[in-house]
DOTOR-654044 format. One line per field, with one value per atom (N, C-alpha, C, O): atom name; y, x, z; residue in one letter; residue number from 1. Coordinates in steps of 0.05 Angstrom, whole numbers. Atoms other than C-alpha are relative to their C-alpha. Layout:
BEGIN
a: [CA|...];
c2: [Y|...];
c1: [X|...];
c3: [Z|...];
r: [a|...];
k: [NUM|...];
***
This chain:
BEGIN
a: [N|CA|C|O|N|CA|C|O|N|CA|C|O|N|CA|C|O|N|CA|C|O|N|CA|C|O|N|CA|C|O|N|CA|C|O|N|CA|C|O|N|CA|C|O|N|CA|C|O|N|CA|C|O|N|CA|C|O|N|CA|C|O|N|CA|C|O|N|CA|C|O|N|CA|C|O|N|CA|C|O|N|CA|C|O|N|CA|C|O|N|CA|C|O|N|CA|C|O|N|CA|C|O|N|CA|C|O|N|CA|C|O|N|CA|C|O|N|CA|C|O|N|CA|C|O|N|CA|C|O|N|CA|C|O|N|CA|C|O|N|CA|C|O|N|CA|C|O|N|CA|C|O|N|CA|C|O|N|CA|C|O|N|CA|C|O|N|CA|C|O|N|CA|C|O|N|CA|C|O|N|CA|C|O|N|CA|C|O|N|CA|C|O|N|CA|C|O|N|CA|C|O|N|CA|C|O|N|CA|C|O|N|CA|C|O|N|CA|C|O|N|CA|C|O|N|CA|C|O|N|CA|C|O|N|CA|C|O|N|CA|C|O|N|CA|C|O|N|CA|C|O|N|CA|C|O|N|CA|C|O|N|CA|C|O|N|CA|C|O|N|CA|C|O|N|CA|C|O|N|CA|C|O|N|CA|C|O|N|CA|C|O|N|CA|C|O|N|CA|C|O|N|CA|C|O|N|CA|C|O|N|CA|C|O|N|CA|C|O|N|CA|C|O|N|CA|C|O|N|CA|C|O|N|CA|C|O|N|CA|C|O|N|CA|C|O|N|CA|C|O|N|CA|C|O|N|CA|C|O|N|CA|C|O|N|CA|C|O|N|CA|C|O|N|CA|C|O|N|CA|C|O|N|CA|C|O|N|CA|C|O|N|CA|C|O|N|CA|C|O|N|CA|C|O|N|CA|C|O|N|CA|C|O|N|CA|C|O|N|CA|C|O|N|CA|C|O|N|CA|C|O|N|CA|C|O|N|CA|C|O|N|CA|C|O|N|CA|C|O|N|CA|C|O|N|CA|C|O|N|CA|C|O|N|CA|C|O|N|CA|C|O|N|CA|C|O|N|CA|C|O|N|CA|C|O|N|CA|C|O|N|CA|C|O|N|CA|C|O|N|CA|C|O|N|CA|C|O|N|CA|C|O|N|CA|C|O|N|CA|C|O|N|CA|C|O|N|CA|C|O|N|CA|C|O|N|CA|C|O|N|CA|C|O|N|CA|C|O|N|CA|C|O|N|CA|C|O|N|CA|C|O|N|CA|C|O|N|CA|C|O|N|CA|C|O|N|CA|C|O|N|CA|C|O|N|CA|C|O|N|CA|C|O|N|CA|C|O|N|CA|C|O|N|CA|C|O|N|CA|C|O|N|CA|C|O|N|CA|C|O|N|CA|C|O|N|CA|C|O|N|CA|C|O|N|CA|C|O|N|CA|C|O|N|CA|C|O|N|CA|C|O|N|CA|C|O|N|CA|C|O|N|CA|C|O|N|CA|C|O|N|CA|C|O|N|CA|C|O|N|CA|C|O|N|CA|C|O|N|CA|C|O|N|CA|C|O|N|CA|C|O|N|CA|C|O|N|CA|C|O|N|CA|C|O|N|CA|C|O|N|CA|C|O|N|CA|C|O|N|CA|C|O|N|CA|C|O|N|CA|C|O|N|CA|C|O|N|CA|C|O|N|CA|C|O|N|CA|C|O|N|CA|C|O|N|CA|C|O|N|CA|C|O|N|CA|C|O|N|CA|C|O|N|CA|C|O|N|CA|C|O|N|CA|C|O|N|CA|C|O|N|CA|C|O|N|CA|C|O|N|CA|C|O|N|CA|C|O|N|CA|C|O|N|CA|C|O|N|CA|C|O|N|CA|C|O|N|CA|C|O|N|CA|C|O|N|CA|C|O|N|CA|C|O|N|CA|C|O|N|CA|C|O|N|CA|C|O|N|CA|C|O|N|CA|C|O|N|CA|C|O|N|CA|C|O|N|CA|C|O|N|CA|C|O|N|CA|C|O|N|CA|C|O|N|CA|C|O|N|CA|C|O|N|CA|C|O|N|CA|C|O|N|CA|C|O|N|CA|C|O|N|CA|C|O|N|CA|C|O|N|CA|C|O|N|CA|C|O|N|CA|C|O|N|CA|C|O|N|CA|C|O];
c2: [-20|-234|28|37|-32|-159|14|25|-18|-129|-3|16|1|-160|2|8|1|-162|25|30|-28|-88|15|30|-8|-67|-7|1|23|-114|18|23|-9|-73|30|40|-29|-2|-8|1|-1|-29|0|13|8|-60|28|31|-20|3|33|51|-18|50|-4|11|6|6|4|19|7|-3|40|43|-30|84|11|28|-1|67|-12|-5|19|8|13|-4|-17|57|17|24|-30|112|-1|-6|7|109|13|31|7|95|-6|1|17|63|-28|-45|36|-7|3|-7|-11|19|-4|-21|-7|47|-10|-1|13|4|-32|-47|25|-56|9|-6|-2|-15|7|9|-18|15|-36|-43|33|-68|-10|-17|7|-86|10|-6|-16|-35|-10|-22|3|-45|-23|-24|21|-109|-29|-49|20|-154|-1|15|-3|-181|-31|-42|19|-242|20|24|-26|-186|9|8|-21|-146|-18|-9|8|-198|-16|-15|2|-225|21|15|-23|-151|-7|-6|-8|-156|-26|-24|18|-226|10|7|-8|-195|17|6|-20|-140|-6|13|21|-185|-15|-22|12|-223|25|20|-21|-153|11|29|-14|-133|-27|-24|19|-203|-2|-16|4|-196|32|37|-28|-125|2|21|3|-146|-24|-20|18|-205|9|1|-16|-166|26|29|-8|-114|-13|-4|17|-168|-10|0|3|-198|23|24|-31|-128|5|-3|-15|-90|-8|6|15|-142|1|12|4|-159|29|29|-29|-76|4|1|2|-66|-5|11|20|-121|15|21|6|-104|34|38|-35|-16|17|34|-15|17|31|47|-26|76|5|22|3|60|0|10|0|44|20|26|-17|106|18|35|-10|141|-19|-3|6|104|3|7|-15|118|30|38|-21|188|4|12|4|179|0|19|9|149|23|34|-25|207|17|21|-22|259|-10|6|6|212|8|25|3|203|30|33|-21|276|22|40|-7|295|-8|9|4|251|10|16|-12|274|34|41|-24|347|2|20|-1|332|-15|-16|4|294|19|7|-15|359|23|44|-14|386|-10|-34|-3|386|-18|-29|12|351|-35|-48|19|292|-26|-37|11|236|-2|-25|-2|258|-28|-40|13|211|-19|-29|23|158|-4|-12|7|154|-3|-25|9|166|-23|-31|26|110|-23|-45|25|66|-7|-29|2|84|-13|-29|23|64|-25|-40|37|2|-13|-37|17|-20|-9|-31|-5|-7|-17|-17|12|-55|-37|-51|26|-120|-15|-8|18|-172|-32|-51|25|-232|-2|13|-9|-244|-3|8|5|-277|33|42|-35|-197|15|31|-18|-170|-10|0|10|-208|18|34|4|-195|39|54|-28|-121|13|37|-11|-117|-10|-5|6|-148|25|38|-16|-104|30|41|-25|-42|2|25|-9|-54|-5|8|-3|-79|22|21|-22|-21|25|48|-30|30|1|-12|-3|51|6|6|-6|71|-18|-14|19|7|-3|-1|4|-6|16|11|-28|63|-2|4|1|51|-27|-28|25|-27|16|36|-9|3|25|33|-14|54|-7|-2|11|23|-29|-33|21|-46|10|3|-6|-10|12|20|-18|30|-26|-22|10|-29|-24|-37|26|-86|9|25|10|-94|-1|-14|9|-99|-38|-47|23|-173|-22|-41|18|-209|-15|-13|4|-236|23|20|-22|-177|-13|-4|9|-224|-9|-6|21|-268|22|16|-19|-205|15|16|-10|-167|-17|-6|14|-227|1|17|4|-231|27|23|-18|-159|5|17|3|-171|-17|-6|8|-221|10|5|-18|-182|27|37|-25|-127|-15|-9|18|-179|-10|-9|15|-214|28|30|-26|-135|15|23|-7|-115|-16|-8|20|-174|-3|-7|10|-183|29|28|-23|-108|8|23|-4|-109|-26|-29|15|-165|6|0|-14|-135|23|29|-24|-76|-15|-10|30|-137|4|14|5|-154|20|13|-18|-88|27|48|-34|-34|12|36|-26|-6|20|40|-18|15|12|36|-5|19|17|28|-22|57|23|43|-37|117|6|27|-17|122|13|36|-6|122|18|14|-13|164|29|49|-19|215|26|23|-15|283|3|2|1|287|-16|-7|23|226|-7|-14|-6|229|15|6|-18|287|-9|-8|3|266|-26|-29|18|202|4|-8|-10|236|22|23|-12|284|-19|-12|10|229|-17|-27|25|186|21|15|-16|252|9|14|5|257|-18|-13|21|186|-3|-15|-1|199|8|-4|-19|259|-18|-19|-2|225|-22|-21|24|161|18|12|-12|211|11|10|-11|246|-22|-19|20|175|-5|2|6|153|12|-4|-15|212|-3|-2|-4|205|-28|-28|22|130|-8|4|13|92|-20|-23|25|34|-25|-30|26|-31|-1|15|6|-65|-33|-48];
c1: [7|-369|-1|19|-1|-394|25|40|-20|-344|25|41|-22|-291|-4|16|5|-321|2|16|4|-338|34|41|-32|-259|14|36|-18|-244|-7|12|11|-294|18|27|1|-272|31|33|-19|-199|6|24|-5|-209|-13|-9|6|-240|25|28|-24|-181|20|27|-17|-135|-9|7|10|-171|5|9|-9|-158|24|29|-32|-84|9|29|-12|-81|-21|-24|18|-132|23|31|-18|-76|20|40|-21|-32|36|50|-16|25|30|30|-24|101|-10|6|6|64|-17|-13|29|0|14|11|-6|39|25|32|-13|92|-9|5|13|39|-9|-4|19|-4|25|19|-17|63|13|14|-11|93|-27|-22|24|16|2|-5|9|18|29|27|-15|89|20|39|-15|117|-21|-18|27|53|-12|-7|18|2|18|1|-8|49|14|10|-27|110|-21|-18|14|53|-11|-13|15|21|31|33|-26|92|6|12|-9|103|-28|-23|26|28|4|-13|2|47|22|19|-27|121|-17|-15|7|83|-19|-21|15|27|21|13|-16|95|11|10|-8|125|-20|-13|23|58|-3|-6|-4|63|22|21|-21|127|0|13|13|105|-16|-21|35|41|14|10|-14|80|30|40|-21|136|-19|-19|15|87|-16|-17|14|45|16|14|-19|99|22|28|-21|151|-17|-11|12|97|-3|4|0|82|25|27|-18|153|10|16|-8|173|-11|0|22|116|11|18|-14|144|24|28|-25|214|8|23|-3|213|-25|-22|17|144|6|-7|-18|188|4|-8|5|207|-18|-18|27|145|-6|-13|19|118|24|20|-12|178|-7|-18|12|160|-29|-38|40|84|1|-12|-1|104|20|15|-16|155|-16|-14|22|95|-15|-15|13|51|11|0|-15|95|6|4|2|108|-25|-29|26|45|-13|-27|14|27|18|10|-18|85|-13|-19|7|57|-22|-26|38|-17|1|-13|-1|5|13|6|-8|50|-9|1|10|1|-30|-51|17|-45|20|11|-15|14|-11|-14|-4|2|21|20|-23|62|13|34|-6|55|4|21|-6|54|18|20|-5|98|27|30|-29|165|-8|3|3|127|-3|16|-6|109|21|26|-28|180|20|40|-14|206|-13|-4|23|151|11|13|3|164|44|54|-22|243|5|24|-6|234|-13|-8|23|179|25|22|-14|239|22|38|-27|291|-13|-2|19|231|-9|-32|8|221|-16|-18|14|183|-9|0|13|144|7|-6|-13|200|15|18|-17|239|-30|-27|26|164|-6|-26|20|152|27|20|-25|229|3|14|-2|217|-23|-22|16|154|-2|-21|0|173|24|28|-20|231|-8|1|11|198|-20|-26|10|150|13|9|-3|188|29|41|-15|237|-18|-9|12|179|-18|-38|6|165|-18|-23|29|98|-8|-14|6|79|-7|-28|4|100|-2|3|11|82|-31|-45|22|20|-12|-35|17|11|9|-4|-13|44|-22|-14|24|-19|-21|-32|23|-75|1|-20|12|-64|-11|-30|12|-63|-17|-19|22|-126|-21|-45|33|-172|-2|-23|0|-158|-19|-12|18|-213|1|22|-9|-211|-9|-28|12|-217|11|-4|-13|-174|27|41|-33|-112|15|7|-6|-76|23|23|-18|-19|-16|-11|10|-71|-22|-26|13|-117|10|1|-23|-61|9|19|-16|-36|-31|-26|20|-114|1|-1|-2|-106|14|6|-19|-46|-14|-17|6|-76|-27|-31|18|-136|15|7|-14|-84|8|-1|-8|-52|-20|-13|10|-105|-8|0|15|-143|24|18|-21|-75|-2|-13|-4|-61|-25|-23|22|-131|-2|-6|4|-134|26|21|-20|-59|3|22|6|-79|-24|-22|21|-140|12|6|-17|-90|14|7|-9|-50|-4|9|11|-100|-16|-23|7|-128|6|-7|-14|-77|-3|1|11|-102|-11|-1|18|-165|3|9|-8|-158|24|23|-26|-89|-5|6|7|-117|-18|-29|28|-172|14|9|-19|-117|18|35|-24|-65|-17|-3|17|-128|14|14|2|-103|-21|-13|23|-169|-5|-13|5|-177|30|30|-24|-104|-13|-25|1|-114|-20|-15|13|-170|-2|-15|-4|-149|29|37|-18|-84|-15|-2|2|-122|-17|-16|13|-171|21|18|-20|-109|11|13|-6|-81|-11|2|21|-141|1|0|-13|-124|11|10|-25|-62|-3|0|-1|-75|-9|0|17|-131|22|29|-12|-91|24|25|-20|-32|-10|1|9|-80|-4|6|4|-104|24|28|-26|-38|8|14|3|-32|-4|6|16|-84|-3|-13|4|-73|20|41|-34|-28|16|25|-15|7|-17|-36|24|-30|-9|0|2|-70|9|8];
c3: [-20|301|-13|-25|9|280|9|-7|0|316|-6|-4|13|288|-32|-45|30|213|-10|-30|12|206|3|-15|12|212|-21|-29|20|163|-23|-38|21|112|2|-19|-6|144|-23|-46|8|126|-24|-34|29|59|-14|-38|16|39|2|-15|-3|66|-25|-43|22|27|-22|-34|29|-36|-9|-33|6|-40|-16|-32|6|-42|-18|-30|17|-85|-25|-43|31|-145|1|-21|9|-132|-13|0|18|-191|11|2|-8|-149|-14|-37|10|-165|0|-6|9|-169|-19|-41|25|-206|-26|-43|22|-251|-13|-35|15|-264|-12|-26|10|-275|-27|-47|26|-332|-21|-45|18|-365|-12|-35|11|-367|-26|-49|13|-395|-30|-48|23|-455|-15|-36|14|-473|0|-15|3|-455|-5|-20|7|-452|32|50|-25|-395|19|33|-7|-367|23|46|-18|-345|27|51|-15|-319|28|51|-24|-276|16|40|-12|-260|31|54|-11|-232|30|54|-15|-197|21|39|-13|-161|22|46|-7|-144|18|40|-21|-103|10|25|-19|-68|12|34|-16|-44|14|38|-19|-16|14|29|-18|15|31|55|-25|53|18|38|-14|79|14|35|-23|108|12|27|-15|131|23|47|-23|170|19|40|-26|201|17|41|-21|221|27|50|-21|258|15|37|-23|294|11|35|-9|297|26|49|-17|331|24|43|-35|392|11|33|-5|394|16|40|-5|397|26|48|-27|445|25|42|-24|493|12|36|-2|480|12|31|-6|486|-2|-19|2|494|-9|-23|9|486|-27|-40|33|418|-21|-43|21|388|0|-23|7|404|-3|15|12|377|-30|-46|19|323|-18|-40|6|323|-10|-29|11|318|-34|-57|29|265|-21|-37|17|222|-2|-24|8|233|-14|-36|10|214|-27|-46|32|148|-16|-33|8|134|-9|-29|5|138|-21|-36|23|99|-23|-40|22|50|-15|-38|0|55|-17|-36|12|42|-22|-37|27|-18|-18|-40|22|-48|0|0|5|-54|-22|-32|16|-95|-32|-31|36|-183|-4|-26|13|-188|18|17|-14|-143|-9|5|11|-186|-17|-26|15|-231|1|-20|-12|-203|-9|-28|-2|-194|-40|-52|26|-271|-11|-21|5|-290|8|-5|-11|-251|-6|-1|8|-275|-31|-41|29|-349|1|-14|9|-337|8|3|-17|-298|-18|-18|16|-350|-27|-38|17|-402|1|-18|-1|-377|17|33|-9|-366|-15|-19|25|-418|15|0|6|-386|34|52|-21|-328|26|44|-17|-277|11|34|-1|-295|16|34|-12|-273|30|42|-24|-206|13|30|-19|-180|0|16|-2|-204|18|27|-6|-174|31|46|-34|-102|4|25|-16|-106|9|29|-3|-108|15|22|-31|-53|21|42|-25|-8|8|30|-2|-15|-2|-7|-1|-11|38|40|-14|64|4|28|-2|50|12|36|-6|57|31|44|-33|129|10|34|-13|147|-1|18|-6|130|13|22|-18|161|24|19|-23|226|4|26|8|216|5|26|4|195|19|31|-12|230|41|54|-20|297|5|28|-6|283|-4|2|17|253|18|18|-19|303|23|40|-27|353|22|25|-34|431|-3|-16|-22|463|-35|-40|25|388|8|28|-7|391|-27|-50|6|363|-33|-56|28|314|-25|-49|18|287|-16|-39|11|269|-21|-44|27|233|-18|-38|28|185|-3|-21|10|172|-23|-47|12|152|-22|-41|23|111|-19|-41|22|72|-12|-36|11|60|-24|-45|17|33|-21|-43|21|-9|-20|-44|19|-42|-11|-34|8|-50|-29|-52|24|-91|-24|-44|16|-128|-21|-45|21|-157|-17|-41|16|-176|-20|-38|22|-213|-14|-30|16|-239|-28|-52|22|-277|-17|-40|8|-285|-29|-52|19|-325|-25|-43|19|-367|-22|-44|11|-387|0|-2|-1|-385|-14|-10|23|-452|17|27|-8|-425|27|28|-16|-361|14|36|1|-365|-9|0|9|-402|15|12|-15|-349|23|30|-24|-286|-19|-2|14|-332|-5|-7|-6|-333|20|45|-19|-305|27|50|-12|-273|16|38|-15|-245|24|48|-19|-221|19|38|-29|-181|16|40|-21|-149|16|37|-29|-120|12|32|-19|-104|23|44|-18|-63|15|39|-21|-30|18|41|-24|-5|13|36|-12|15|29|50|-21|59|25|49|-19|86|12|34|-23|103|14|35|-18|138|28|51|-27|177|16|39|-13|188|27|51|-19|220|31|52|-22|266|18|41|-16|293|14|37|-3|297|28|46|-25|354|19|41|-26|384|26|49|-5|396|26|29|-18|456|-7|-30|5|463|-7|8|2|435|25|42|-14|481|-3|17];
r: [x|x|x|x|x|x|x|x|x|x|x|x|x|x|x|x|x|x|x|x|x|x|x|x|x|x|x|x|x|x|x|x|x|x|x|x|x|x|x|x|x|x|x|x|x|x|x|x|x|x|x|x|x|x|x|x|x|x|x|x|x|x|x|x|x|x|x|x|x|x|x|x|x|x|x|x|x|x|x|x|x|x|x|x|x|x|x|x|x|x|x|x|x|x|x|x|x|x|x|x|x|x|x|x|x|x|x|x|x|x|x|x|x|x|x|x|x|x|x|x|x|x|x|x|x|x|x|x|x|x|x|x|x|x|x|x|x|x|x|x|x|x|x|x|x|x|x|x|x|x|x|x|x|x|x|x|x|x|x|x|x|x|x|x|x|x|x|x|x|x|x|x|x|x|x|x|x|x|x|x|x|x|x|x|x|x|x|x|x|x|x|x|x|x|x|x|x|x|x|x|x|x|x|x|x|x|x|x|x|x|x|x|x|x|x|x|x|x|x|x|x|x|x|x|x|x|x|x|x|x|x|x|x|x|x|x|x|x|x|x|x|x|x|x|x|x|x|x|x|x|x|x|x|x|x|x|x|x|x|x|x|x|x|x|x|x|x|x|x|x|x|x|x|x|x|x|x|x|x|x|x|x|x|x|x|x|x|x|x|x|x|x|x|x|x|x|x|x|x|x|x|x|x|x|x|x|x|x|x|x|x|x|x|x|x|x|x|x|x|x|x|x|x|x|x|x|x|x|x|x|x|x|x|x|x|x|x|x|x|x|x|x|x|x|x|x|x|x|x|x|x|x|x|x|x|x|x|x|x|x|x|x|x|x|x|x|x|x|x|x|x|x|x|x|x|x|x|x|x|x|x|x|x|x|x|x|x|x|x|x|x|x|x|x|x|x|x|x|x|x|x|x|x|x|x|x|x|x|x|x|x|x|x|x|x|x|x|x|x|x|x|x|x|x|x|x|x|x|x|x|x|x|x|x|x|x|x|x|x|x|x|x|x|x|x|x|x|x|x|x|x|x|x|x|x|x|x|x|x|x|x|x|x|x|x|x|x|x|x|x|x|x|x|x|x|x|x|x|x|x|x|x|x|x|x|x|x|x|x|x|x|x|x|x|x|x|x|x|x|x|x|x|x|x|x|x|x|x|x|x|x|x|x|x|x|x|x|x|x|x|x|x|x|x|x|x|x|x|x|x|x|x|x|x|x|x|x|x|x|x|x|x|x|x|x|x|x|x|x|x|x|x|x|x|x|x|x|x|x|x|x|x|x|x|x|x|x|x|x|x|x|x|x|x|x|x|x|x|x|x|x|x|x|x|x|x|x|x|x|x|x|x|x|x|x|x|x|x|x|x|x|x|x|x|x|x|x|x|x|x|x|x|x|x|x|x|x|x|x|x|x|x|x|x|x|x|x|x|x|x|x|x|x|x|x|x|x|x|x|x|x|x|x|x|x|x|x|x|x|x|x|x|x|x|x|x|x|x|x|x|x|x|x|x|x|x|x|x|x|x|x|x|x|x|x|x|x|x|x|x|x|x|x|x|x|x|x|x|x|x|x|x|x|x|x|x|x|x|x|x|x|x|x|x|x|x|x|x|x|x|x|x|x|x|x|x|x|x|x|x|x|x|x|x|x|x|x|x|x|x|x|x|x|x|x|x|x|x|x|x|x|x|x|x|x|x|x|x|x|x|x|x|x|x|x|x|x|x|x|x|x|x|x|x|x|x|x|x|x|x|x|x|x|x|x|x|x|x|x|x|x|x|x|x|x|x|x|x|x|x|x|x|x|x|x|x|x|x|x|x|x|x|x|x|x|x|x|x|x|x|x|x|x|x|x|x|x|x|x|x|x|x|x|x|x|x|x|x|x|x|x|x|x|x|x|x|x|x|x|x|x|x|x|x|x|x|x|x|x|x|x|x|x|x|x|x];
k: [1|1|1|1|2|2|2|2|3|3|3|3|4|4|4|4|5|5|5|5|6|6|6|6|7|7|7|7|8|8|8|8|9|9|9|9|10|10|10|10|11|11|11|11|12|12|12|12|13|13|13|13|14|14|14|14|15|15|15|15|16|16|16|16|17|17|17|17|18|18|18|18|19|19|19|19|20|20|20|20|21|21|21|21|22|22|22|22|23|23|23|23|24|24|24|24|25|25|25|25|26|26|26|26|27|27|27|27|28|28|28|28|29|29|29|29|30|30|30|30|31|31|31|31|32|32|32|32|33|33|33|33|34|34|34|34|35|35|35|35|36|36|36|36|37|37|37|37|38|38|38|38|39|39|39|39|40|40|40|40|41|41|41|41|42|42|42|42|43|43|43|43|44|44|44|44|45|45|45|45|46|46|46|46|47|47|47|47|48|48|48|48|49|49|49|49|50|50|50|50|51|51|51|51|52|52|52|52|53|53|53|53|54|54|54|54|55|55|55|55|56|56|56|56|57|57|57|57|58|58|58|58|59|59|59|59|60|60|60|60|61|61|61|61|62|62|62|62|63|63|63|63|64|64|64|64|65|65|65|65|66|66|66|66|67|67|67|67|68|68|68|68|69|69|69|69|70|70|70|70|71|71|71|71|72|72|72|72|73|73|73|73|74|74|74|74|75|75|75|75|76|76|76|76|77|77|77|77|78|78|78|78|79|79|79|79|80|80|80|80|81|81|81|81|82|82|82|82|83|83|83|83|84|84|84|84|85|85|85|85|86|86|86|86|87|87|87|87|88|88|88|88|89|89|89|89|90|90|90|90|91|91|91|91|92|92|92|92|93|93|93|93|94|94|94|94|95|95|95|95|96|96|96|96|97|97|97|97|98|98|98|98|99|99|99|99|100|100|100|100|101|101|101|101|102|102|102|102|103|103|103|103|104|104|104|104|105|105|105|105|106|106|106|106|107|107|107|107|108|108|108|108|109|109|109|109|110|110|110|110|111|111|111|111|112|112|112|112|113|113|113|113|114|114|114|114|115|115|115|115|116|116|116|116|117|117|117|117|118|118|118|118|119|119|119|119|120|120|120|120|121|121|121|121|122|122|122|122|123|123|123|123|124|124|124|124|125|125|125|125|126|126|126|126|127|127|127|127|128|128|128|128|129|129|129|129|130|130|130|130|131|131|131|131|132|132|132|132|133|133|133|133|134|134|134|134|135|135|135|135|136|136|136|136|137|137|137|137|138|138|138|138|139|139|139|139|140|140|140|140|141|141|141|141|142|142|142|142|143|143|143|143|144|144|144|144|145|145|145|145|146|146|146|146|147|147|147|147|148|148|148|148|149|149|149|149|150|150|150|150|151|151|151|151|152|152|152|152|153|153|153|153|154|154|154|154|155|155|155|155|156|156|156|156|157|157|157|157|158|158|158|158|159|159|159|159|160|160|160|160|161|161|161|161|162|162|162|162|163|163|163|163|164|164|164|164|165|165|165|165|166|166|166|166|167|167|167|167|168|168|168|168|169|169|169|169|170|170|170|170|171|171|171|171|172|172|172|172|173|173|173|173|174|174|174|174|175|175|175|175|176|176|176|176|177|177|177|177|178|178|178|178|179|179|179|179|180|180|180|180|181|181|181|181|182|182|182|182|183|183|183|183|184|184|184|184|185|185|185|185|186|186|186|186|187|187|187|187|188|188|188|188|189|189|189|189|190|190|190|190|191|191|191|191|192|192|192|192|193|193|193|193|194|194|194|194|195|195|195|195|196|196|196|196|197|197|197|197|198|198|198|198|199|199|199|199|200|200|200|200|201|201|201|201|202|202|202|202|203|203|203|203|204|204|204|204|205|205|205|205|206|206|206|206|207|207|207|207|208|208|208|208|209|209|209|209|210|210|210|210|211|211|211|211|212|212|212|212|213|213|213|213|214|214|214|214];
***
């Protein structure tokens, strides 16, 4: 069905913004790649395709469940999210926005020798980074469709986010040389720190403007 297909593209192209932005996963996949090898690295890149699924499947069932359970809450929640989100949006138009994330990349890369140490490092660190479900809790309620079933649409979404990661820190993996000096690029930094910046923003304003599921 068109009108369910074309959210799917809008979405995978939102995400695909986030998963280029040299991130705490980005950049703890190309920093494992260069200095521990490409096993660790895709270890790390499988480890954070399993923390994107276990955020993409508590959002899909949380959100109905919440919904049901306190309409109230959610949308203390809904706002909560905006206000992250735009937090985040405006400090990543700051010079110095990546800087953490590299540092925390370059000591986690430092204490990872094989690619079981890379999956367990790389689930732990998404599913301890709230972005994440700030942004499924976001994005799944903007891209879902009228007249769907609302659970079965969102794990569609999740695994769209999943496989979209996974295949791209997997390439990350295999070619962190090159590919690492192109994302490690001042230049290129800043400017997909300021287009996800953008994202966020817009994602926050939706967020607003939006109600309670239907």
């Amino acid at each position: 069905m068109p009108h369910a297909f074309l959210p799917l593209l809008t979405f995978a192209a939102a995400w695909g913004v986030l998963v280029l932005t040299p991130g705490t996963e980005t950049a703890l996949v190309i920093r494992l790649g260069m200095n521990v090898g490409h096993r660790a690295a895709l270890g790390a890149a499988l480890g954070t395709g399993t923390g994107l699924a276990i955020w993409g499947a508590g959002t899909a069932f949380g959100v109905s469940a919440l919904v049901a359970a306190s309409p109230t809450l959610y949308l203390i929640l809904q706002w909560a999210g905006a206000f992250y989100l735009t937090y985040l949006g405006i400090r990543l138009f700051l010079p110095s926005a990546t800087v953490h994330a590299q540092a925390a990349a370059d000591a986690e890369a430092g204490q990872i020798s094989n690619m079981g140490a890379g999956y367990q490092r790389g689930l732990l660190t998404t599913c301890l980074n709230p972005l994440v479900g700030v942004f499924d809790l976001t994005a799944f309620a903007q891209f879902i469709p009228p007249g769907v079933n609302r659970v079965s649409y969102s794990l569609l979404l999740a695994a769209l986010q999943v496989i979209m990661a996974v295949l791209w820190y997997a390439v990350l993996a295999y070619m962190a040389f090159s590919l690492g000096r192109v994302l490690s690029s001042p230049r290129v930094m800043r400017a997909l720190d300021i287009l996800t910046g953008i994202v966020f923003l817009y994602f926050a304003y939706k967020l607003t403007q939006s109600g309670l599921p239907a």
